[in-house]
C-alpha positions in Angstrom: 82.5 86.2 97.1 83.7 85.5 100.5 81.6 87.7 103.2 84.4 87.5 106.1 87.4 88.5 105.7 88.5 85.6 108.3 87.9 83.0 105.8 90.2 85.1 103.2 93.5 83.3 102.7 96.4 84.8 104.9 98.0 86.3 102.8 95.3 88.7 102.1 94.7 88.9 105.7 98.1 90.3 106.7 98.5 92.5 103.6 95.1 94.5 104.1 96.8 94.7 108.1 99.6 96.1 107.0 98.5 98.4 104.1 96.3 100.1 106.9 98.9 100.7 109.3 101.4 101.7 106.1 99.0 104.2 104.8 98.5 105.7 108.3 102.1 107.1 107.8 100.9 108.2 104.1 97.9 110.3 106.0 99.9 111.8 109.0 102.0 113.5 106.5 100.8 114.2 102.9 97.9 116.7 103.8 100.2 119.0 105.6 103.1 118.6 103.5 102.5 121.1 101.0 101.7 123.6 103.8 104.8 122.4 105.6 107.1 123.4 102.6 105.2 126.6 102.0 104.5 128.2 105.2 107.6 126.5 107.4 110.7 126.3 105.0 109.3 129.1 102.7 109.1 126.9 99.4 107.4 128.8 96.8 104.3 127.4 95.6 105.6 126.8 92.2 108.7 124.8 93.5 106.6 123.2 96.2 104.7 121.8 92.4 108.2 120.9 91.6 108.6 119.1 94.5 105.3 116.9 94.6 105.6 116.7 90.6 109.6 115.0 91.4 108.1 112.6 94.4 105.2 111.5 91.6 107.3 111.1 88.6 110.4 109.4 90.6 107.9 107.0 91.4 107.8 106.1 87.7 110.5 103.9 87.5 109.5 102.1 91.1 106.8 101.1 89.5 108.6 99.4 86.5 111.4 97.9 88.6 109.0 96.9 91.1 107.0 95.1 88.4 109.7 93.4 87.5 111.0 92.3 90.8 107.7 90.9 91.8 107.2 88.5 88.7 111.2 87.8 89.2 112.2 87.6 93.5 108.7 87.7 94.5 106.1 89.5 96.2 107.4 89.3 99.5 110.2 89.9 99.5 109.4 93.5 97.3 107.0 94.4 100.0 109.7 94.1 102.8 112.1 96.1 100.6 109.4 99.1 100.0 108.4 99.1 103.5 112.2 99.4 104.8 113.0 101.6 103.0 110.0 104.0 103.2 110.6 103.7 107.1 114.4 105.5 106.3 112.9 108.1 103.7 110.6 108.9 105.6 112.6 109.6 108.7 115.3 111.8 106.0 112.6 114.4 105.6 112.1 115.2 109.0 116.4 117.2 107.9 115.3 118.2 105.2 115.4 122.2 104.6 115.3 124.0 101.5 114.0 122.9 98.1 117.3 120.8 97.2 116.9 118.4 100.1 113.0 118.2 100.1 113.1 117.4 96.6 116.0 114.4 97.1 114.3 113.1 99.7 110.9 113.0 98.2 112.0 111.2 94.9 114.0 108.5 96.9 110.5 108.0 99.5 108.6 108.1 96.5 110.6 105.2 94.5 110.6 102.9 97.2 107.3 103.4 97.8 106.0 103.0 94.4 107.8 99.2 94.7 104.8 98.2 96.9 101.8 98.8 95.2 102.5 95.9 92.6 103.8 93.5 95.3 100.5 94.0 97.0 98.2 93.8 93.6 99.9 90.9 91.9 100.0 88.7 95.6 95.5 89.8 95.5 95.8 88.3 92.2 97.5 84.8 93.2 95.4 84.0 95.9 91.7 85.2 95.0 89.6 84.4 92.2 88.3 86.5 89.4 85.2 86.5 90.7 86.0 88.1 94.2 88.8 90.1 92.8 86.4 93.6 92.6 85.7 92.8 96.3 89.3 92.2 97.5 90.6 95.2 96.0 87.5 97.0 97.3 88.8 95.9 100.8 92.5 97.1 100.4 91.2 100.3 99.5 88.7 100.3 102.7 91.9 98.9 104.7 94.2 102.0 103.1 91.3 104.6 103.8 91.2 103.8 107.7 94.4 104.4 108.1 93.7 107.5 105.8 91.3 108.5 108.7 93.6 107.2 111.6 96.7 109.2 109.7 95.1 112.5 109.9 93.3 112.7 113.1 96.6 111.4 114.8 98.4 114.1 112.7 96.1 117.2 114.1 97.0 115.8 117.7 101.0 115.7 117.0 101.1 119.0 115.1 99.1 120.8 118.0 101.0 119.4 120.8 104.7 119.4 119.1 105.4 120.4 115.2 104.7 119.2 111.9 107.9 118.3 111.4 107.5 116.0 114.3 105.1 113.8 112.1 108.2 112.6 110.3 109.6 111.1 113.0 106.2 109.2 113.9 105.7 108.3 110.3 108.9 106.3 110.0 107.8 104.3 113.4 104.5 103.6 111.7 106.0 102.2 108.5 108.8 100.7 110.6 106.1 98.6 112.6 104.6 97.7 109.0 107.7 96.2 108.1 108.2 93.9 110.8 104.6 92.7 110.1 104.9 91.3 106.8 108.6 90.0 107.9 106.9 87.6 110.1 103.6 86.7 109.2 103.2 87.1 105.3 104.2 84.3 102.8 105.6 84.2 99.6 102.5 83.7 96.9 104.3 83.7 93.6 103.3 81.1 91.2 106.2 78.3 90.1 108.6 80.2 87.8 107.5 79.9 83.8 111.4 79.7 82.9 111.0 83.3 80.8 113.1 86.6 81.6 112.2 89.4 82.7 113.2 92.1 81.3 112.7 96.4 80.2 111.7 94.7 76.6 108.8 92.2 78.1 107.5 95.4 80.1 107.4 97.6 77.3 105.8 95.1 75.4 102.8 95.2 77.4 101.8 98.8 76.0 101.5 96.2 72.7 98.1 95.4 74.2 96.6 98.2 73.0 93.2 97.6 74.7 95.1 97.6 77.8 97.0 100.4 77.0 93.9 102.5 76.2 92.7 101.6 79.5 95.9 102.7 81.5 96.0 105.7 79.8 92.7 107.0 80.6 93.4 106.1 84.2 96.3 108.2 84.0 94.3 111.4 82.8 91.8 110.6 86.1 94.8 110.5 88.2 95.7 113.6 86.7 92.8 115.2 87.6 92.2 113.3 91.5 95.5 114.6 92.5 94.3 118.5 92.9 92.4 117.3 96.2 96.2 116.4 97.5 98.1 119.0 96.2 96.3 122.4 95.3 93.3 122.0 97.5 94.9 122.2 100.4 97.1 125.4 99.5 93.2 126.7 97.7 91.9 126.7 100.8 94.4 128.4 102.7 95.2 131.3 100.7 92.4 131.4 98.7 89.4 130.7 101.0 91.3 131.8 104.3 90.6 128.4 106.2 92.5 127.7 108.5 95.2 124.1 107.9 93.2 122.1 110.8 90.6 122.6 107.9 92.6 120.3 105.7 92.6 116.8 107.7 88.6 116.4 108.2 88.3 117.1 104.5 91.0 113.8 104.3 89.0 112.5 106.5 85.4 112.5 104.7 86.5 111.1 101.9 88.9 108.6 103.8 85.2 107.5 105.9 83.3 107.6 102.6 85.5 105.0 101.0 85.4 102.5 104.1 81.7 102.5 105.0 80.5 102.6 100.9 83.3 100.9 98.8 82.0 97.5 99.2 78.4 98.3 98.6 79.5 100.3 95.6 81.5 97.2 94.7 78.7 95.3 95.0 76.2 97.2 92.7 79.2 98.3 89.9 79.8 94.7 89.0 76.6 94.2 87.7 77.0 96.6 85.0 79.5 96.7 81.9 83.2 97.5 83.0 83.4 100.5 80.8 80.0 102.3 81.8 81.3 102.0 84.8 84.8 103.4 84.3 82.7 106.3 82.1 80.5 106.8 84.7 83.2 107.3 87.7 85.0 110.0 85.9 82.2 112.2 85.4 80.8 112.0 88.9 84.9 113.0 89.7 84.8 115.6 87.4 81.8 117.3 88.2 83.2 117.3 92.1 86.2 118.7 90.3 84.2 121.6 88.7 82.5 122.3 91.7 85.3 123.4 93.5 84.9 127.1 91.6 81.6 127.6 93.4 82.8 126.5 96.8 83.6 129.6 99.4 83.6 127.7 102.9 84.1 124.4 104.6 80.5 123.5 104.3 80.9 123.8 100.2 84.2 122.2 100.2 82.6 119.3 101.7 79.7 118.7 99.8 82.4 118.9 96.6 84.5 116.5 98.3 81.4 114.0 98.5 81.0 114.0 94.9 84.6 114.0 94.3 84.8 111.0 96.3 81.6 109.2 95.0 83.0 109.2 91.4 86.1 107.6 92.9 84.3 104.9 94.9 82.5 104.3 91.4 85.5 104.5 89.5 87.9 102.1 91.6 85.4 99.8 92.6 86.3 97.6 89.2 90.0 99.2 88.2 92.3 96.9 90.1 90.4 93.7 89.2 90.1 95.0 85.4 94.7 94.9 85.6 94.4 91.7 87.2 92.0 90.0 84.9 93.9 91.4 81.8 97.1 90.0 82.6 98.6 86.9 82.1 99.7 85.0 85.4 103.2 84.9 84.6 102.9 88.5 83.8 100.8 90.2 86.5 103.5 92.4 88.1 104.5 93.8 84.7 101.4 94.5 84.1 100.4 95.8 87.9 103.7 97.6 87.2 102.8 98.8 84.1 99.4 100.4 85.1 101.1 101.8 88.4 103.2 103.6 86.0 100.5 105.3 83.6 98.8 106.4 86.8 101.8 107.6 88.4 102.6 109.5 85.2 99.1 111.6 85.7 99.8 111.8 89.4 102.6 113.7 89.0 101.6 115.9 85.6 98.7 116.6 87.9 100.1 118.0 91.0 103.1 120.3 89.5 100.2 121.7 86.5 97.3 122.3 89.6 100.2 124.1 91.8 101.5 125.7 88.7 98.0 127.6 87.8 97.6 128.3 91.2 100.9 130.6 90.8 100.2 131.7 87.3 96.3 131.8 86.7 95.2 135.8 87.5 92.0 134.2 88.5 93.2 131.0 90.3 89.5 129.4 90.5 89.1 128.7 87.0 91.7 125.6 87.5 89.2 123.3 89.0 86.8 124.5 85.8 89.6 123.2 83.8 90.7 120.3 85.7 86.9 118.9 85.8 86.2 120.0 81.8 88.8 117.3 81.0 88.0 114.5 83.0 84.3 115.3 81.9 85.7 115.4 78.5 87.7 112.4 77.7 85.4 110.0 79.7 84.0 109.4 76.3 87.1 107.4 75.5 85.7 105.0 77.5 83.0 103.9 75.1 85.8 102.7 72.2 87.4 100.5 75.4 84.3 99.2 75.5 84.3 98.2 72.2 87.7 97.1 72.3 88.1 94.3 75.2 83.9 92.9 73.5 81.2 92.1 75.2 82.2 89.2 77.5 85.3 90.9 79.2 83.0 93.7 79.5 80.6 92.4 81.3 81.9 89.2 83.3 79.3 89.0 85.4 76.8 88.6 82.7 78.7 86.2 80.7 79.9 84.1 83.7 76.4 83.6 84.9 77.6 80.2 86.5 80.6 81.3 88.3 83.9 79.5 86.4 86.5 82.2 86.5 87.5 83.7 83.0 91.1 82.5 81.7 93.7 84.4 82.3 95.5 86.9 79.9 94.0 88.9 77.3 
């Protein structure tokens, strides 16, 4: 593995740069945007659902067509699309005004967005090894989580000295900024072309793969479950627990602090056990944090189930991005980072309009996070038959690649 990032290739270099100052914007506005709709432009919580549940699922497609474009134009030039564009969407929402409007504005931010994430994977998979893969992806997440911090804090100082609407305009700056980053100092990493098409048909083929597909799917039903901490908590502990909204962006801002100062220790001990125990393993922690949301009553609880929340994540995510990459055929690795993006996204947005849905319907609105964590508790066992599936070498690489040659590619 390489311990400094300064001997990293550049391209890696400039993307973890840039995904920091990208995901900034993401934190100055997504833990307030749910309150934003609700309490400022009167959206009912059920349509505010609607609304996250429409950003989510639009980004379904972004994720195929990004895929695609990646493996096709390149990853460059994908990144620079996503980020120009975001930088416009962005800015759209700060006229934005009733439901209509917040919900066109969130699907087209949404599917630009979801263009980026399997630029950045696939270009992490050209230029790093198998081997160091778990630790480079470790790192983007570190590199998204401080701007996760960053995002928030900076978001508390704009909203109490102007307006949440406000952070709009400083979002699109941010991702504006991001853009002209990668225009000038990230290169183009895509391997020579392999002569093939691609096309809708070659993406859907990858769901042929069934271990793959078995793994993606699962990942989806964790997404499903994560997403409550971005879209119901923050309305739970509002109206529920009569917090006040500043309470919302420390919360962010654990987790966010958790992730940068543990991931690559976490990393470092999660390789050295089988892939699926792992994966297992990360879903429960999650779920119990999920469960243990019922019993919380102040910001002191909240916390404590935010750090087990975001310990079964650090677990969970420690291994899942280099799992994609080492599954997928070179030629094929934005399909496939596509194709994963797109399960996830799937239970990403199931997730946020069913948690703001049984906040609106459930007569006793706690039992949710019972729910929520029951299934990710639940279907964790799936992992055991993945397990079985991918055998014992792709399992456990680490073990089986005692003498450091990276594994071939594909599956």
């Amino acid at each position: 593995m390489f311990e400094d990032i300064r001997a990293a290739p550049r391209a890696f270099k400039v993307l973890i740069t840039s995904a920091l100052i990208e995901n900034m914007a993401f934190g100055l506005i997504i833990p307030l945007l749910t309150i934003y709709m609700v309490s400022d432009i009167g959206i009912s919580e059920s349509l505010s659902g609607v609304v996250l549940a429409g950003y989510t699922l639009s980004g379904i497609p972004g994720m195929i067509f990004g895929g695609m474009l990646v493996d096709k134009i390149g990853r460059r030039v994908v990144l620079l699309m996503s980020l120009g564009c975001m930088s416009l969407t962005v800015f759209l929402y700060f006229y934005a005004f009733d439901f209509i409007t917040f919900l066109l504005v969130a699907m087209a931010d949404s599917f630009v967005g979801s263009l980026y994430m399997p630029a950045a994977n696939a270009m992490i998979a050209d230029v790093i090894p198998s081997r160091d893969r778990p630790k480079a992806y470790s790192t983007l997440r570190i590199a998204w989580n401080v701007g996760m911090i960053f995002g928030p804090a900076a978001g508390a100082v704009i909203v109490a000295a102007y307006s949440i609407k406000v952070l709009f305009l400083f979002g699109a700056l941010i991702l504006l900024g991001a853009f002209f980053m990668n225009l000038v100092f990230i290169p183009e990493t895509k391997p020579e072309e392999t002569g093939e098409a691609v096309t809708f048909r070659k993406v859907m083929a990858v769901s042929g793969d069934r271990p793959f597909l078995m793994m993606c799917s699962m990942s989806a039903v964790l997404f499903l479950c994560m997403t409550q901490f971005m879209s119901a908590l923050p309305i739970y502990m509002v109206a529920d627990l009569g917090l006040d909204e500043t309470s919302v962006g420390p919360l962010w801002i654990l987790s966010g602090l958790m992730i940068v100062l543990l991931q690559l220790w976490i990393t470092s001990q999660m390789v050295k056990f089988r892939r699926s125990v792992v994966l297992m393993s990360g879903q429960i922690v999650m779920g119990v944090g999920i469960g243990l949301v019922y019993l919380a009553t102040d910001m002191l609880t909240l916390s404590a189930c935010v750090i087990v929340m975001t310990l079964g994540e650090l677990i969970y995510m420690s291994i899942l991005g280099a799992i994609v990459a080492d599954m997928a055929p070179e030629d094929q690795r934005g399909i496939y980072m596509g194709f994963s993006g797109f399960m996830q996204t799937l239970g990403w947005g199931v997730g946020m309009f069913l948690g703001l849905w049984m906040l609106d319907v459930l007569p006793q609105r706690e039992t949710m996070w019972l729910i929520f964590g029951t299934v990710a508790i639940a279907t964790s066992v799936a992992y055991i038959r993945f397990g079985r599936m991918i055998g014992p070498v792709k399992d456990h690489p680490v073990k089986h690649d005692a003498a450091g040659k990276e594994p071939a590619p594909g599956h």
